[in-house]
C-alpha positions in Angstrom: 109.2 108.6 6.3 111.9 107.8 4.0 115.2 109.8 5.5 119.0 109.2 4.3 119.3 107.4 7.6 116.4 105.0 7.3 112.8 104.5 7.0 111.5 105.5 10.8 107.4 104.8 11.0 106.1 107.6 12.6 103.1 108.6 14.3 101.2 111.5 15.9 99.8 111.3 19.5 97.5 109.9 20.8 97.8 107.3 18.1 94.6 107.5 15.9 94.8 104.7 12.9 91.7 107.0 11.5 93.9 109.9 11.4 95.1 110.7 7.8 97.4 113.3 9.3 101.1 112.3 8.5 103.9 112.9 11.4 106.1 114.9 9.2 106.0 116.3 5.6 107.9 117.6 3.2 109.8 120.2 5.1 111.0 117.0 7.5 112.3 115.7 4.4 114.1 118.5 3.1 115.7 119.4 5.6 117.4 115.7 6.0 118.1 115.2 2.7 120.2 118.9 2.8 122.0 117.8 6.3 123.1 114.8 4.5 123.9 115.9 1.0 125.7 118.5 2.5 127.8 116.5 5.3 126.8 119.0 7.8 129.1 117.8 10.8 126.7 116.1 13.5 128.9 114.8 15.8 128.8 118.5 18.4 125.7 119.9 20.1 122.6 119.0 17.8 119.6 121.0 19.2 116.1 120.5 17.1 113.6 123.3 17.8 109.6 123.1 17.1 110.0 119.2 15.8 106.2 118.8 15.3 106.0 115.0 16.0 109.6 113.6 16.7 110.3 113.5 13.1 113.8 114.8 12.9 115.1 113.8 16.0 114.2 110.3 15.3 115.6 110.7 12.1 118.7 111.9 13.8 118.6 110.0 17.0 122.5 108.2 16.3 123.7 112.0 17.0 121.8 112.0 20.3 120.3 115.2 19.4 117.9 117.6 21.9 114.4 118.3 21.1 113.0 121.6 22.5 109.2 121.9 21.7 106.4 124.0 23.3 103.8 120.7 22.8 103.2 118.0 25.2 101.6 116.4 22.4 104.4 116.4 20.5 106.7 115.4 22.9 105.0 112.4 23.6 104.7 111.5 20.2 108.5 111.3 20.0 109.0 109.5 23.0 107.1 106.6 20.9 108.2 107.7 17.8 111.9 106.9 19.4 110.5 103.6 21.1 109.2 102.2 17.7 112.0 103.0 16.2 114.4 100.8 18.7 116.6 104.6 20.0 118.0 103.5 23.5 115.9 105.9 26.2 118.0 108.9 26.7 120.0 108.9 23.5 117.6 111.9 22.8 117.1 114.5 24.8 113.8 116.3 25.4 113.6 119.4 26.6 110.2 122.4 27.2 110.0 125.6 26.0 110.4 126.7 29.9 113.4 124.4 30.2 117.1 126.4 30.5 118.3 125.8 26.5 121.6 124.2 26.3 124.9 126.0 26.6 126.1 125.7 23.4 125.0 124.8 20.0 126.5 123.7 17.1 123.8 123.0 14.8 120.6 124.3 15.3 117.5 123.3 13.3 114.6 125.3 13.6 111.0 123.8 12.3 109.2 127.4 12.2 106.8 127.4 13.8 103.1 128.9 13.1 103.4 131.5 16.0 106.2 134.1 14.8 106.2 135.3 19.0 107.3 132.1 19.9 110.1 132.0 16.9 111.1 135.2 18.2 111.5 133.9 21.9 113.3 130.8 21.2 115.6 132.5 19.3 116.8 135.2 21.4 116.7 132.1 24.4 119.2 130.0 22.7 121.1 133.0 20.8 123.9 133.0 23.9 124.4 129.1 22.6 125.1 130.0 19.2 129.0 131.0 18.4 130.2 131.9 14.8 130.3 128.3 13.8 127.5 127.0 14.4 125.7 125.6 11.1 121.7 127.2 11.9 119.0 126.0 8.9 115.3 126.6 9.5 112.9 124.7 7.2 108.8 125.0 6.9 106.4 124.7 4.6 106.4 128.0 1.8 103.5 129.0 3.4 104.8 129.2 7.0 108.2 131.4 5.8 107.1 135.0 5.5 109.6 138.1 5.0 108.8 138.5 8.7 110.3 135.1 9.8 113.8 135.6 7.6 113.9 139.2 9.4 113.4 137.8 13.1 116.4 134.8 12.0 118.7 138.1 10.3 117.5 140.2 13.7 118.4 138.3 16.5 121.5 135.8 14.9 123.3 137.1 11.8 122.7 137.1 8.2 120.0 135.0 6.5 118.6 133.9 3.0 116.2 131.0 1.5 116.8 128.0 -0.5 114.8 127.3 -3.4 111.7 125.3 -3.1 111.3 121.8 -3.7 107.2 120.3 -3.2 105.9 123.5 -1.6 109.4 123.6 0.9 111.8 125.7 1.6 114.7 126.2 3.9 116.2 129.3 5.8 120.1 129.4 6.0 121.5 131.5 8.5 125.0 133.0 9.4 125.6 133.5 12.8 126.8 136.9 13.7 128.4 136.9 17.6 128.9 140.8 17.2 125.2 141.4 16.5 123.6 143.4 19.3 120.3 141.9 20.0 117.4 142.7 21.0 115.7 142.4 24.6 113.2 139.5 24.9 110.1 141.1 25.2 108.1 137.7 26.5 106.6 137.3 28.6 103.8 140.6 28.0 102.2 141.7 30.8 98.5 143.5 30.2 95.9 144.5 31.7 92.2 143.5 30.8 89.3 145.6 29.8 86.3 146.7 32.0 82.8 144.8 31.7 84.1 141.2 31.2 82.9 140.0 34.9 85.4 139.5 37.9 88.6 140.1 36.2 87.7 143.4 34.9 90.8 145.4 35.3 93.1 141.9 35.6 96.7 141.3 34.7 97.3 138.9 32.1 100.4 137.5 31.7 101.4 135.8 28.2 104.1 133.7 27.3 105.2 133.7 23.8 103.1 131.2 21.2 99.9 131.9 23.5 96.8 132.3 21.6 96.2 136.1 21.1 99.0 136.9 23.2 98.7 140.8 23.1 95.4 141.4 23.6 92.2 139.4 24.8 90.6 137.6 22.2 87.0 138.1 21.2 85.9 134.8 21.8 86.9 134.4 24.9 86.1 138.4 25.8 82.5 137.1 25.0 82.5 133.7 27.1 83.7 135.9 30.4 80.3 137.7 30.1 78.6 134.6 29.9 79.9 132.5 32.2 78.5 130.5 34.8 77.6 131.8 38.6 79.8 130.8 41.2 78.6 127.1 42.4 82.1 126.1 44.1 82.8 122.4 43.6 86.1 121.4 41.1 86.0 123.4 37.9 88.2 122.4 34.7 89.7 125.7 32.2 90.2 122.8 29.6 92.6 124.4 27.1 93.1 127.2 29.6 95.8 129.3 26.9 96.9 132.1 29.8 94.2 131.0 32.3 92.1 134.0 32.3 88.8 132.2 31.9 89.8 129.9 34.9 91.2 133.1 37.1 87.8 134.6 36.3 85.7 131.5 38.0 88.1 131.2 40.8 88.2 135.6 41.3 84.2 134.8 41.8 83.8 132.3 43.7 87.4 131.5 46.1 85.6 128.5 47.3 86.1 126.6 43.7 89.1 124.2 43.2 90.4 125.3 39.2 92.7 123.2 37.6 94.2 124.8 34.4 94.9 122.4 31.4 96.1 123.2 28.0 99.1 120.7 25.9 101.1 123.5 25.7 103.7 124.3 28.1 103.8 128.0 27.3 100.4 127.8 27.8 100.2 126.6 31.7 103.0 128.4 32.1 100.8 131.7 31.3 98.0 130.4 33.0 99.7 130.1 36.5 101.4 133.5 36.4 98.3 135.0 35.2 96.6 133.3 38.6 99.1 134.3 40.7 99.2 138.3 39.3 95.9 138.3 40.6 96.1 137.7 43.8 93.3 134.9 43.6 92.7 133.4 47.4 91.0 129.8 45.8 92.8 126.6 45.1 94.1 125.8 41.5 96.1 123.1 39.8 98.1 123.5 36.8 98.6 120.8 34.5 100.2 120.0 30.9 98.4 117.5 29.2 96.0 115.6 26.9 93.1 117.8 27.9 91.3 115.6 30.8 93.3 112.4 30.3 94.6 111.3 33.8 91.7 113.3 35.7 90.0 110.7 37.4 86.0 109.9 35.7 83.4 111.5 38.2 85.3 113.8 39.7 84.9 117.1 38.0 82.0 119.4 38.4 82.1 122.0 36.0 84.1 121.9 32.2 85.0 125.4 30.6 86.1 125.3 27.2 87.2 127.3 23.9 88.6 124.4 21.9 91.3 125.1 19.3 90.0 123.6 15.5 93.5 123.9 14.2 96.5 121.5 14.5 99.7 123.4 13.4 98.2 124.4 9.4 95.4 121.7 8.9 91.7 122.7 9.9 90.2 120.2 12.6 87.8 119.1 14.6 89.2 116.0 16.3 90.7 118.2 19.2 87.2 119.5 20.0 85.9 116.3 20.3 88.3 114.7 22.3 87.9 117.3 24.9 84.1 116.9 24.7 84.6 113.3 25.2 86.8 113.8 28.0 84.9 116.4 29.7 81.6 113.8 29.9 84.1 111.1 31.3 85.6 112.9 34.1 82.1 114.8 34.7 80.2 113.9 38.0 76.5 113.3 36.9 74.7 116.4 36.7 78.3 118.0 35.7 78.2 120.4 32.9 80.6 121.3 29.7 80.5 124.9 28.5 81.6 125.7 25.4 82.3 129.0 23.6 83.0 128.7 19.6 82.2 130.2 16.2 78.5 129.6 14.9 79.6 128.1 11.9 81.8 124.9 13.8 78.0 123.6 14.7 79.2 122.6 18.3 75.9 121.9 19.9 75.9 118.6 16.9 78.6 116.9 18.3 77.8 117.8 22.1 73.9 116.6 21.2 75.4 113.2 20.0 77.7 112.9 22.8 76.0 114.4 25.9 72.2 113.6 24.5 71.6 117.5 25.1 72.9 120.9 24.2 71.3 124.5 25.3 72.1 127.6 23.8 73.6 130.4 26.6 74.5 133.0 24.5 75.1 134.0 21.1 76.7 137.0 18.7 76.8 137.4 15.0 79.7 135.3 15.6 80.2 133.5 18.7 77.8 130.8 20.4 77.9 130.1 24.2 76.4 125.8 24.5 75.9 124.3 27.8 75.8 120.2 27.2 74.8 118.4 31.0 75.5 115.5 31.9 72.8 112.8 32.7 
């Protein structure tokens, strides 16, 4: 990435060399070349929100900036993004979306994210930081800036407008307004499930911001709680757990299972164990943030749920999907089994026939399919 102050090479983690997905694009760049053609002051509190890959605060890293991001993924991809580019450990620092945000900023860049929830949360976290000086530029791709995302930034810190767009780019300037009564953080949202999903009929869910379908259960997963299957005990895996409830479910039925929640996202596991815990649920459960099963020892693991994301930030993928399916088979015990919920159309039961050398059809919808893969 070419950037006024030098040419980092940047990656995304875990390091593919088949991946043709770049660490940064043209927002990344935009947004440098404005801090520098405009001699915004660097030498305060820097604090870089929703860096997808380490791109800016690599870019940035001689102003010993602080990256707060909602991704493990991301955040490990700028701890070697940093390394490769020779920044002394500790010049940045990284912080979690569940991390206390700094006490005060004096420039804040925001890379909007594609949840406007978790916009809306970070903001009105790291509001009390901002004063009336503070220099606060957003930047995304045109498609990712809606009137909805200029309206949160003029909502919750002061007036706000757009640059022009350069290569499908824009940037959000915004005025901070100390005066401006804000609004109450509405995150995390507390709900309560349907009937006729199984054994967390009538369940709390609680939902962080950025959470998948955070205000309401999501059909796909509605469909894989009637499907899933019956209490054996043994150590279960929700693998991409978002707020936990398929993993609470398992663990409501059968309190002899041991249920470890993993998902990359910190909001995410963060959901998941207040979710658990709102439900009174007597088992045993781990929570982790991760790279799916990476780290779970191979043979251990008896049982695999998962509904695997097939997007990364805007692009459409399937290489999540199948790293979890190639984790799940690893850390399975033979005779172990993945369940999968997805769309018909992602043809799931391919890949898990090519990888497990079997694939059975549970259950199926007009638009949902339910594959058990087992492994031999």
């Amino acid at each position: 990435m070419t950037t006024p102050w030098g040419e980092p090479a940047l990656t995304r983690f875990p390091e593919d060399p088949r991946d043709r997905l770049r660490a940064w694009d043209a927002s990344d760049e935009y947004l440098l070349r404005y801090l520098a053609a405009e001699r915004v002051p660097l030498d305060g509190s820097v604090v870089v929100v929703g860096d997808r890959w380490g791109a800016l605060v690599t870019a940035l890293a001689a102003h010993r900036p602080v990256q707060i991001t909602d991704s493990w993924l991301a955040q490990e991809a700028t701890r070697a993004n940093l390394a490769r580019a020779g920044v002394e450990p500790g010049a940045v620092r990284l912080l979690t979306t569940q991390d206390p945000p700094p006490g005060r900023i004096d420039v804040l860049l925001v890379r909007v994210p594609k949840s406007l929830a978790l916009l809306e949360d970070q903001l009105l976290r790291l509001a009390p930081a901002v004063h009336a000086g503070t220099v606060v530029v957003g930047t995304g791709m045109v498609k990712e800036i809606h009137t909805s995302t200029l309206e949160l930034f003029e909502r919750i810190l002061g007036p706000t407008r757009t640059s022009l767009a350069e290569k499908k780019a824009r940037l959000i300037f915004c005025t901070p307004d100390p005066a401006l009564e804000r609004p109450a953080n509405p995150w995390p949202y507390v709900y309560t499930l349907p009937e006729g999903i199984g054994p967390a009929s009538r369940g709390t869910v609680v939902n962080h911001a950025g959470v998948f379908c955070a205000d309401r259960l999501d059909i796909g997963t509605r469909f894989f709680l009637g499907h899933l299957p019956d209490g054996r005990g043994g150590r279960v895996v929700d693998l991409g757990c978002g707020n936990g409830v398929v993993g609470t479910s398992v663990a409501l039925a059968d309190p002899g299972a041991e249920v470890l929640f993993v998902d990359e996202s910190f909001q995410a596991v963060a959901s998941a164990e207040a979710t658990y815990q709102a439900n009174g649920v007597p088992g045993q459960a781990e929570f982790r943030v991760g790279d799916g099963l990476a780290g779970v020892p191979s043979g251990s693991v008896d049982l695999v749920l998962n509904n695997p994301p097939f997007h990364s930030h805007q692009a459409t993928t399937d290489a999540t999907a199948w790293r979890m399916f190639t984790g799940a088979r690893r850390a399975l015990r033979p005779g172990g089994e993945l369940w999968v919920v997805g769309n018909r159309h992602l043809g799931y039961h391919v890949k898990l026939r090519k990888l497990f050398g079997n694939s059975r059809l549970v259950a199926s919808d007009p638009k949902f399919v339910v594959l058990k893969a087992v492994k031999r």
